[in-house]
N, C-alpha and C positions, 0 to 999 in steps of 0.2 A: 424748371425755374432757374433763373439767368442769378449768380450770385458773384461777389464781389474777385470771387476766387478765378472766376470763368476769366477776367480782362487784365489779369498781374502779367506782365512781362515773361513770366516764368513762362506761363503757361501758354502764351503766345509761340515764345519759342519752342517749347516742346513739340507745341499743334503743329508747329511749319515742320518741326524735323519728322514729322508720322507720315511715314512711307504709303501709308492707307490714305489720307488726305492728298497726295498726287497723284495718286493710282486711279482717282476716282475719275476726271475729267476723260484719262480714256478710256475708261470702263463704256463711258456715253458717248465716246468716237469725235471729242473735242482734242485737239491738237497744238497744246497751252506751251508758249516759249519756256514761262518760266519754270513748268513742268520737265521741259526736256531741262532745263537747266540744272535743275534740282540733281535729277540722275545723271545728269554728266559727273554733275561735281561728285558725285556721290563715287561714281562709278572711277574717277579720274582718285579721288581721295586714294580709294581703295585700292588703285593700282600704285601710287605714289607708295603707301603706309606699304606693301608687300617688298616695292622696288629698296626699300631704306636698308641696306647692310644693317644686321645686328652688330655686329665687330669688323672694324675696319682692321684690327689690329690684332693677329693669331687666329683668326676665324673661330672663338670660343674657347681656345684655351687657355688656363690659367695662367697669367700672365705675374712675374715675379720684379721686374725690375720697377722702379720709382718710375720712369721716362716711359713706359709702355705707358703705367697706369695715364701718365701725366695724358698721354697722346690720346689715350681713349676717353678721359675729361672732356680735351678740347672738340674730338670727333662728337661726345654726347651733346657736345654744347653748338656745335654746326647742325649739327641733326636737328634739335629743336626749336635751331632758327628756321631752317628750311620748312618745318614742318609748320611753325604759326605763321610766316609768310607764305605758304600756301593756304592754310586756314583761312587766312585775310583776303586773299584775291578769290578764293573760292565763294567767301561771303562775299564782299562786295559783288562779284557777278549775279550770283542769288537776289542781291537786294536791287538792282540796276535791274533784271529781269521781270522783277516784279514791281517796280519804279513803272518800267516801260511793255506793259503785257500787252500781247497780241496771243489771237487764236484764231484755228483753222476749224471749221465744224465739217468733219468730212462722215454728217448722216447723209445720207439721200433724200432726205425732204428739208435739210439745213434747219433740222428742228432748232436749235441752239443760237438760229441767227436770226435778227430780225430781217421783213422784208425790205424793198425798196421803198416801198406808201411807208410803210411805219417809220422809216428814217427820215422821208423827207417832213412827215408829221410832226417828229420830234426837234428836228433840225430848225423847222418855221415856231415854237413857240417861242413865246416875245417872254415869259415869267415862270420863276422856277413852279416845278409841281412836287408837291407833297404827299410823300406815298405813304401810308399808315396800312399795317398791317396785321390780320386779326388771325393769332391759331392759338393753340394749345401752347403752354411753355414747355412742353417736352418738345417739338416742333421749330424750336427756335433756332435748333443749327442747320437746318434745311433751309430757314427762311434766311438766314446769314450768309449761307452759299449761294443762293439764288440773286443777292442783294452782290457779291463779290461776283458773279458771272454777268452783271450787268454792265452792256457798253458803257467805255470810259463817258462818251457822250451824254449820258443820261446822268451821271454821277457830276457835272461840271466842272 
């Protein structure tokens, strides 16, 4: 059952950051931009967050004058600029990647892709079509991915 809870902001964001929702696409041998984008950034994050000196200043020692403390202030406070402006471009690519999604179906029978008749089928109708859709409501996040895997074309 679909409830008010399932469509918050929150929990949108949470759904995009689950490592298990991009893993899925190539579990099935689809080849999704914003998938690899996801784990770049992910992977670029984690390289960034390891590369950040802890102390620029004594490499962790106790530090006794006024002017040290002051200097590792302003280092704490470079650091954290660095670190939300990589945040921000990190998202922005994330959100521009899936703004602009492309995929590669590399099954061997291109299960994942329509044919050519079916494209030019969809491509000739002159009025939108209306797809209603009947399962079980525990079934409903299947039918929600199926609905997010469909060419941008069909979605208008």
């Amino acid at each position: 059952m679909v409830t008010e809870f399932d469509s918050t902001p929150a929990t949108k964001v949470l759904g995009y950051l689950s490592v298990v929702t991009h893993l899925e696409p190539f579990t099935k041998g689809l080849l999704d931009v914003k998938e690899v984008v996801y784990f770049l950034s992910a992977i670029f994050l984690g390289l960034f967050l390891t590369a950040v000196p802890r102390n620029r200043c004594g490499g962790g020692h106790k530090m006794n004058s006024v002017g040290s403390k002051q200097a590792q202030t302003k280092f704490s406070g470079y650091v954290t600029l660095y670190i939300l402006v990589i945040v921000a471009v990190l998202a922005a690519a994330n959100y521009l990647a899936n703004q602009h999604d492309a995929s590669y179906d590399s099954t061997k029978n291109k299960l994942y892709s329509l044919s050519n008749q079916t494209d030019k089928v969809v491509k000739g109708l002159k009025q939108d079509v209306a797809i209603t859709y009947f399962d079980r409501s525990t079934e409903f996040s299947r039918a929600r991915d199926l609905l997010a895997a469909t060419p941008t074309f069909l979605r208008g």
